[in-house]
ZAMARGU-4260 file (C-alpha; in steps of 0.2 Angstrom, whole numbers, plus 5000, padded with zeros to 4 digits):
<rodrens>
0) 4853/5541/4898 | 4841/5553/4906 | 4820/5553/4904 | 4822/5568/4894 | 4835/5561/4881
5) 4825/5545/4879 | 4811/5555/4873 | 4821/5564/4862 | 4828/5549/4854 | 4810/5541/4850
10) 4803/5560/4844 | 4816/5568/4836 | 4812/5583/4843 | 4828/5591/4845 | 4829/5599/4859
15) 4847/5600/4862 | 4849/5615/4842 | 4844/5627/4856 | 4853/5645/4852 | 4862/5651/4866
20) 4876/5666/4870 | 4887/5668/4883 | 4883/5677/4902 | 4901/5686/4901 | 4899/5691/4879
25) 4889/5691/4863 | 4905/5688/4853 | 4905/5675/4841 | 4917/5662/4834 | 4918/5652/4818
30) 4912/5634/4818 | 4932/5630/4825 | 4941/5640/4838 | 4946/5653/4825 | 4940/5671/4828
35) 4925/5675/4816 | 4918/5690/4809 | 4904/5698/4816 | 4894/5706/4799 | 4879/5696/4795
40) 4875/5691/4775 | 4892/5693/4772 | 4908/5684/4761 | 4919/5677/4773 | 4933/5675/4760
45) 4927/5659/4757 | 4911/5662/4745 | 4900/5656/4758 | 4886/5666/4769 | 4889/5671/4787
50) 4875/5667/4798 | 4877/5668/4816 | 4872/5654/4829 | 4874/5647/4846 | 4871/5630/4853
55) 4863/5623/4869 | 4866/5604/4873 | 4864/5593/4889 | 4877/5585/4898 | 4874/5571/4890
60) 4881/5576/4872 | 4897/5570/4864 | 4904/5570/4846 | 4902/5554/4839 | 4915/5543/4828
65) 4929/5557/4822 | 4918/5572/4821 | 4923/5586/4829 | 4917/5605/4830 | 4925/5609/4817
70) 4921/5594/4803 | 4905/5585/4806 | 4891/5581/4793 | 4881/5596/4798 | 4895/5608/4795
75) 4896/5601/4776 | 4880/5602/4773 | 4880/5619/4778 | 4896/5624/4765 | 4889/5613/4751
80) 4874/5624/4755 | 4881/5641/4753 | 4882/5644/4773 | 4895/5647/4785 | 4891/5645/4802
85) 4900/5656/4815 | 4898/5648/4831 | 4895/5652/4849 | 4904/5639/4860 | 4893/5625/4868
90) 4884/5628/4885 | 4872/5618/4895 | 4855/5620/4887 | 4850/5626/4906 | 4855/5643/4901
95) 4848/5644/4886 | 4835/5658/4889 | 4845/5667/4901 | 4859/5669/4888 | 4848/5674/4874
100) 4841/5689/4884 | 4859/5694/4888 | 4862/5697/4870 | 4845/5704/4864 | 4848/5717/4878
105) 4865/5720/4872 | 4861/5722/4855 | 4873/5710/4849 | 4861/5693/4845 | 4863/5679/4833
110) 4855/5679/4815 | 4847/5662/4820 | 4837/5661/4835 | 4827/5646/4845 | 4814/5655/4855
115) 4801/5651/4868 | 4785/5655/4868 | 4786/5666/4883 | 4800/5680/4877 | 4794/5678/4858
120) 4779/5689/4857 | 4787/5701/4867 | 4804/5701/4856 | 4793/5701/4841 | 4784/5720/4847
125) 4802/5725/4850 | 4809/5721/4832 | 4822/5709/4836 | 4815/5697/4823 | 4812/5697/4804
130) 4795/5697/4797 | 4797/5681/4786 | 4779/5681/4781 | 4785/5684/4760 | 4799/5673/4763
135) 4788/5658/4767 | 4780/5662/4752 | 4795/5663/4742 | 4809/5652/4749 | 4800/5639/4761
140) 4801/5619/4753 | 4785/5608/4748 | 4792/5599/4762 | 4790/5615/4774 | 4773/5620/4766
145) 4766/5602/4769 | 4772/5602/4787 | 4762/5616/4791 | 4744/5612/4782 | 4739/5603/4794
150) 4728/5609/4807 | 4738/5608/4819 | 4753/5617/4808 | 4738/5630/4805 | 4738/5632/4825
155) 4754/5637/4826 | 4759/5647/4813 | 4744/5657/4819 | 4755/5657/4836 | 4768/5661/4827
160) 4760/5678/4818 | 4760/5695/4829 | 4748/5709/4821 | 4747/5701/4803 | 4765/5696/4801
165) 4775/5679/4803 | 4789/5681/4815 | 4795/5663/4816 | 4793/5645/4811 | 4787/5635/4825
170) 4788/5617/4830 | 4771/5609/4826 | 4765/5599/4842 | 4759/5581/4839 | 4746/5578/4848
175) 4747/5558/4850 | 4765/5563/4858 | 4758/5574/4874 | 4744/5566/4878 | 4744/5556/4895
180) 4739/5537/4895 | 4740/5526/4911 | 4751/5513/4914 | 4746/5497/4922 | 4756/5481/4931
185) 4746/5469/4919 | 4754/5453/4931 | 4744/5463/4946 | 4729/5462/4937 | 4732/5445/4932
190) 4734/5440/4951 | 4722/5446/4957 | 4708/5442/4942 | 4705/5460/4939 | 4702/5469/4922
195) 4710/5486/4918 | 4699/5500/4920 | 4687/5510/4908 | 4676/5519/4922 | 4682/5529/4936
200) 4672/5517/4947 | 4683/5503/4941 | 4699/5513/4943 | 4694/5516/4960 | 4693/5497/4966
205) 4707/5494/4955 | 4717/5504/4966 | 4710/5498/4980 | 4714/5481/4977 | 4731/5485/4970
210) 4735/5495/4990 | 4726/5482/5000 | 4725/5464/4993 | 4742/5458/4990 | 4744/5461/4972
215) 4761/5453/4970 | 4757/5440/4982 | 4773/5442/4994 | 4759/5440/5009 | 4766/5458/5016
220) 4755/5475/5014 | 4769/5483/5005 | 4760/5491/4990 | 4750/5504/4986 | 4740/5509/4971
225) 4743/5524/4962 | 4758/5535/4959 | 4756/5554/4960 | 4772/5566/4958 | 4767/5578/4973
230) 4785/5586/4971 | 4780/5595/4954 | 4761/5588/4954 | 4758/5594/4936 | 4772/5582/4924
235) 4776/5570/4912 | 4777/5557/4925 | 4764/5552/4939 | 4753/5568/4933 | 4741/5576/4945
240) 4730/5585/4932 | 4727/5569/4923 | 4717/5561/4936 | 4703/5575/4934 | 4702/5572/4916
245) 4694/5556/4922 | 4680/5568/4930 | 4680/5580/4916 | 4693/5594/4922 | 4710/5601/4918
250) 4717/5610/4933 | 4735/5609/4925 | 4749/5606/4912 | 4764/5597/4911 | 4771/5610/4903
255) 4768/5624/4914 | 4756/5635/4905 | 4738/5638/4911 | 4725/5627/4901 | 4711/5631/4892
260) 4698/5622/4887 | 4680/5624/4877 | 4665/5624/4888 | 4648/5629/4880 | 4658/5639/4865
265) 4667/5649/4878 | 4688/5646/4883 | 4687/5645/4902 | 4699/5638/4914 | 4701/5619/4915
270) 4701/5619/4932 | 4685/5629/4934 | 4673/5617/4932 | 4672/5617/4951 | 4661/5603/4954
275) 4671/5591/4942 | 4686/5596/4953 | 4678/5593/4970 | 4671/5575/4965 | 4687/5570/4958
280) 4696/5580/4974 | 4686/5569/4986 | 4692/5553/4978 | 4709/5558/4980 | 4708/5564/5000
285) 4698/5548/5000 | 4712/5538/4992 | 4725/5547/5004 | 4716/5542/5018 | 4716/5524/5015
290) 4734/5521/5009 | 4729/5520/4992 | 4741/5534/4985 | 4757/5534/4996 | 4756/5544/5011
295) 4776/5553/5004 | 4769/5556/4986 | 4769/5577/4993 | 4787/5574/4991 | 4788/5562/4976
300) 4795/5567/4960 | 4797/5558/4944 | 4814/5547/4951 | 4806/5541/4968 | 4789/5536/4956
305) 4800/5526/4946 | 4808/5518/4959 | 4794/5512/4967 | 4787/5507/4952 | 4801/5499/4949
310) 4803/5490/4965 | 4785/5483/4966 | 4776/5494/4976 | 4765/5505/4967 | 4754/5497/4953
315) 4748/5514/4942 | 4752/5528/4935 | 4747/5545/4924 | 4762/5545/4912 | 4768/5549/4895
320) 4771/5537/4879 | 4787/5532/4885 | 4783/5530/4904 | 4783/5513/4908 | 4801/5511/4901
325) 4812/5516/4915 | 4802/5504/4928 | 4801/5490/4918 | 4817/5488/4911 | 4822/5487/4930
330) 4809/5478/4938 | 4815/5464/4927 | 4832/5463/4937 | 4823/5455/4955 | 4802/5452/4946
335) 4807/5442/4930 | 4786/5442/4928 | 4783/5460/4927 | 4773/5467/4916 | 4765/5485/4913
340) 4750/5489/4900 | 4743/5504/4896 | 4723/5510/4892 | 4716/5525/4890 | 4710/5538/4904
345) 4694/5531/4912 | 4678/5540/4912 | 4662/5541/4922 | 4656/5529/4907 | 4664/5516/4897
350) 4656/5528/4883 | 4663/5543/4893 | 4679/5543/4895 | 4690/5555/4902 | 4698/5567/4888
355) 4717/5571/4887 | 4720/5590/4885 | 4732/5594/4871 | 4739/5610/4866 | 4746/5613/4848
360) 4756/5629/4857 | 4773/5629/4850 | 4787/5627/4864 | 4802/5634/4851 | 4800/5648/4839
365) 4814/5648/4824 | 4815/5667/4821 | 4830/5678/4811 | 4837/5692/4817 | 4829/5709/4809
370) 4847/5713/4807 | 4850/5700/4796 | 4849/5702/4777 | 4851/5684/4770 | 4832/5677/4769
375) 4837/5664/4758 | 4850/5656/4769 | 4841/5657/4785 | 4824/5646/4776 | 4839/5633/4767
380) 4843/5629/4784 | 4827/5627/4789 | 4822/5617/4772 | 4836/5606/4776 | 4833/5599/4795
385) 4816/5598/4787 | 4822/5587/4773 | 4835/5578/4781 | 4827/5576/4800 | 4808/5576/4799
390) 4806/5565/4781 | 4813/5549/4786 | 4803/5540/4773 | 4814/5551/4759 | 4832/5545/4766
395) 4841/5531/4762 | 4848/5523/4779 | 4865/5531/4777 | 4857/5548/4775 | 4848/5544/4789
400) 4863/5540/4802 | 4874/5551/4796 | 4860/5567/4799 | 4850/5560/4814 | 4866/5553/4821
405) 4873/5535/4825 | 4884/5529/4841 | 4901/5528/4838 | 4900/5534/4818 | 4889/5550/4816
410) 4885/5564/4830 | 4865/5567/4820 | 4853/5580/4824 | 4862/5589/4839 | 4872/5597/4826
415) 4861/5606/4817 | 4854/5621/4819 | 4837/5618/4820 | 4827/5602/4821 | 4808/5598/4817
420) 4797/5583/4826 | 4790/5573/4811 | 4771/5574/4811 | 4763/5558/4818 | 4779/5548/4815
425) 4777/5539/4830 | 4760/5533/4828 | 4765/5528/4809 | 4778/5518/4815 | 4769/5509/4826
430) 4758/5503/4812 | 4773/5499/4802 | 4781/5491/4815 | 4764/5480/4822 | 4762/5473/4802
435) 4779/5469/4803 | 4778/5460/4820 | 4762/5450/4812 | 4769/5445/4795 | 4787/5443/4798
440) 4791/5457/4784 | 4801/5472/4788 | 4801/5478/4769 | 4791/5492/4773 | 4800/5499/4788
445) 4810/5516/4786 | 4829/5518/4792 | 4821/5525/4809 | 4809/5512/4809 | 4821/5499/4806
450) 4832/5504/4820 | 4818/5504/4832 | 4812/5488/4827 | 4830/5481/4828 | 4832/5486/4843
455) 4813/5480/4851 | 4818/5462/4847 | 4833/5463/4855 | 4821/5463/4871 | 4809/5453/4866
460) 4818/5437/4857 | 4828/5436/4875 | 4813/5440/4885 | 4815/5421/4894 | 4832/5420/4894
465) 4837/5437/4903 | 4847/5428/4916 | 4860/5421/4901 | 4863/5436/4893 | 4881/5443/4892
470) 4885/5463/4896 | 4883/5469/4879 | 4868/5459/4874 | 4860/5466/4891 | 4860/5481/4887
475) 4852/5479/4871 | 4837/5471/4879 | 4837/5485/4892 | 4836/5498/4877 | 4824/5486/4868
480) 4810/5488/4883 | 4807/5504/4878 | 4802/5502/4860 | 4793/5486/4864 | 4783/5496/4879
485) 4780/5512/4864 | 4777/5502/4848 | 4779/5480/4852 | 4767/5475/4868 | 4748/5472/4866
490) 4741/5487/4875 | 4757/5497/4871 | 4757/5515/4871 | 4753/5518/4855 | 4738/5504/4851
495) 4732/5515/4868 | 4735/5534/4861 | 4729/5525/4843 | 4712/5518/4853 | 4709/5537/4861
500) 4712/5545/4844 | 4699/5535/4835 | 4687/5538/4852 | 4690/5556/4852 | 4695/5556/4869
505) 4706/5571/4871 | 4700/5590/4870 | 4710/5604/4860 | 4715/5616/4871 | 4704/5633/4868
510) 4719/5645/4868 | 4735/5641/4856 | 4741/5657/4854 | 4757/5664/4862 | 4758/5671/4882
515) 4750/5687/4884 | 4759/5703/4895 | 4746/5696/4908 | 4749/5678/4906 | 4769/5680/4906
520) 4766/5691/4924 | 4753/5682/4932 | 4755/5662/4924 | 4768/5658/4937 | 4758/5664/4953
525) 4741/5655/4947 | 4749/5639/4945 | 4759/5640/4962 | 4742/5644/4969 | 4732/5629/4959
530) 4747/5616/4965 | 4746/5620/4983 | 4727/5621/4984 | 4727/5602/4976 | 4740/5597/4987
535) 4734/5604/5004 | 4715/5597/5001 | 4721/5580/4997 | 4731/5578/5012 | 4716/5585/5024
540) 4725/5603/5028 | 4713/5611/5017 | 4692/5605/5015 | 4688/5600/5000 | 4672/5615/4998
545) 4687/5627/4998 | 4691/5623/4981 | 4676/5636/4978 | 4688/5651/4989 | 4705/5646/4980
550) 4696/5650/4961 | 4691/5667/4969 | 4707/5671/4973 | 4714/5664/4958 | 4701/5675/4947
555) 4707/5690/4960 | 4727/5686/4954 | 4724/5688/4935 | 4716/5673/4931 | 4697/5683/4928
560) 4709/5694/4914 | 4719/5682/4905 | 4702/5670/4904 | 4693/5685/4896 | 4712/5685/4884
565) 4709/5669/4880 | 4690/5669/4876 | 4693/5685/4866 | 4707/5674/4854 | 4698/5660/4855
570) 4682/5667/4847 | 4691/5677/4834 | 4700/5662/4829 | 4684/5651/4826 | 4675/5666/4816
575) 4689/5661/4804
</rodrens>
């Protein structure tokens, strides 16, 4: 199973409900093969709600058990709700967007829509959408209303709202889930009596040590000390921005949008704090010089960092929650003694650490169709991935397989229209799932949380006996590395994210609100620019003072404007 589909799994953040046409049509079919009727709100001579949808699903996807298309769980929940689906055919999630616009151009688009948060403000102006803003009001659950009082739900229904009016109900951004933590080879440090770092000094000589004294003690210079995914530079895995957050900086995102952050009450770039950027620069030429981040990382992606993280040779990285799984689940196969652990983002000052930027910017918009006349139906299909997909704690455990899916029996979430990540449910169930490591009690685990924990023994019971295990049980301990890694291991991600939280060591980003015209045109080019300046002054093609000349020029492509955009929300939205 890919990166992406593990992370899925753990968040429930249901990528895969994505709303989707077709490059050659915008006809629709019923949930079968059956031709459909095209009319929106209306009787399809069953007494049931039309409502038109389409979904997007990796490669990975198959029914499970002996669902199909046309009679899964989803499907009857729908009809004992009152809804029809009428159903576009499944197509890779890669066309999603392209599809989508097809449609809208056409005319001819679904009643049910997942949007991003670059076409939505733009199809909002042009009418495609519903104003829901008396709807929520009248139809949305407690459930719905809860999920959204929180600051962060604050954050993006204001995202969500387009002069005055709610167009859509956005996926509220945990921020424990995006923030960056780096992972550590604990059996390096171990070697080489060293201690995980909480400065950047320490992290330097951590490195250092990691590239040039042997730290798996093979006797050969065969390591090196810090993985960096030059290939996309800003990412989940091996992130490049990260490593300035130790400095105080944020030239980048993960997630491809431009961040800003608060300096002295104003938004301003991350990336220009240009002194911040040009220490921590001068580390990483420094660090490129000296072997001490692989001379190939320009060309290093998130597989090749897993590899060699895997294979032994590089002993850090600047990754997600779940980053350490992939490596260490294999490094097991030929280093039966490997370990990773991971800390927070080092500082100038164990009392000044580096802050992990988060955004609470929604990635997918749920918006209805202005042509569409049924508000009731399109907020019970909201209310009911809500119920059934983001309250765990309210289902019994066969309500909970048979909605969020189990192998071989259920198909779950990637059958339902929509899906909502459950607010803080990983860092929840970490605590759940530590009490009941120390007291031997599972009572007070959920139906996810059970599962999770089932399946983190199954790694770490046969932790020393690896070599013994049959084929089946050896992929239960591989799938069980990554649970213990999230939620089981001392200095697991989240004991790490749970340590930043309570220190305040991440910084909201200044600018929540969706793209501007000026951020969709210029976003792309500006952060082309930022990833090639980084790239060229850490490998010596570029000094590091011309830092300064690349954010004239990045001011010069737009950046000046859409900074003075994103002050200009971000002070309206703090007179609140």
């Amino acid at each position: 199973m890919s990166m992406k589909g593990k992370m899925r799994k753990i968040c429930t953040i249901l990528v895969g409900a994505s709303m989707v046409f077709s490059l050659t049509a915008c006809s629709v079919q019923k949930s079968g093969d059956t031709p459909a009727k095209t009319s929106s709100a209306g009787e399809d001579g069953t007494g049931l709600s039309t409502m038109k949808v389409g979904f997007a699903r990796d490669t990975s996807f198959s029914y499970q058990g002996d669902e199909t298309a046309e009679d899964n769980a989803w499907l009857d929940l729908y009809r004992e709700n009152g809804i029809e689906l009428e159903v576009i055919y499944d197509v890779d999630v890669s066309q999603k967007t392209e599809k989508l616009s097809m449609c809208i151009m056409s005319g001819e688009y679904p009643d049910f829509m997942d949007v991003d948060a670059k076409n939505f403000t733009g199809w909002a102006e042009q009418g495609v959408f519903a104003d829901l803003t008396d709807g929520f009001e009248k139809y949305a659950s407690d459930e719905m209303k809860e999920y959204y009082s929180t600051e962060a739900g604050q954050r993006a229904l204001k995202a969500a709202t387009v002069d005055g009016k709610l167009y859509a109900l956005p996926v509220v951004a945990t921020p424990n889930d995006g923030m960056p933590i780096l992972w550590i080879r604990k059996d390096w440090l171990d070697n080489l009596g060293l201690e995980a770092p909480k400065t950047v000094e320490e992290f330097y000589e951590v490195a250092r040590a990691f590239a040039q004294d042997d730290p798996d003690q093979n006797g050969q210079n065969d390591t090196y000390g810090l993985a960096l995914n030059g290939k996309d530079v800003f990412h989940s895995i091996g992130d490049v921005a990260t490593f300035f957050e130790m400095f105080g900086a944020q030239p980048g995102y993960y997630s491809n949008v431009i961040p800003f952050i608060d300096v002295d009450g104003k938004a301003v770039y991350g990336g220009a704090k240009s002194e911040e950027m040009k220490e921590g620069l001068s580390m990483l030429r420094d660090m490129y010089d000296n072997g001490i981040i692989s001379k190939d990382f320009v060309t290093a992606g998130q597989d090749q960092i897993f590899q060699d993280m895997a294979a032994g040779k590089v002993g850090m990285a600047f990754s997600l929650f779940m980053g350490a799984e992939t490596p260490w689940k294999n490094a097991l196969e030929t280093q039966p003694d490997a370990e990773f652990i991971s800390v927070p983002i080092p500082g100038k000052t164990e009392d000044d650490r580096g802050q992990a930027f988060y955004t609470a910017l929604p990635s997918q918009y749920y918006t209805m169709s202005s042509k569409y006349d049924d508000m009731e139906a399109f907020f019970k299909v909201v209310n009911l991935s809500m119920h059934y997909l983001a309250q765990p704690d309210t289902l019994s455990q066969e309500e909970y397989e048979k909605y969020n899916g189990l192998a071989g029996k259920y198909t779950g979430y990637s059958l339902a229209v929509c899906g909502f990540a459950v607010p803080d449910k990983n860092m929840v169930g970490w605590g759940r799932i530590q009490e009941a490591l120390k007291t031997g009690s599972t009572e007070n685990l959920n139906a996810e949380n059970q599962r999770d924990y089932n399946a983190m023994m199954a790694y770490y019971e046969n932790r020393d006996r690896r070599s013994e295990l049959d084929e089946q049980e050896l992929a239960a301990f591989n799938a069980g590395v990554l649970y213990w890694s999230v939620y089981g291991a001392d200095h697991c991600a989240y004991q790490t994210l749970h340590e930043m939280m309570e220190m305040d060591n991440y910084i909201y980003s200044a600018y929540d609100a969706a793209a501007t015209e000026k951020m969709n045109e210029c976003t792309t080019s500006l952060i082309t620019l930022t990833k090639e300046t980084l790239i060229d002054i850490i490998t010596g093609n570029a000094e590091v003072d011309s830092y300064d000349t690349f954010l004239e020029q990045w001011n010069a492509l737009g950046g000046a404007q859409i900074t003075e955009e994103a002050d200009e929300w971000y002070q309206e939205s703090r007179a609140e």
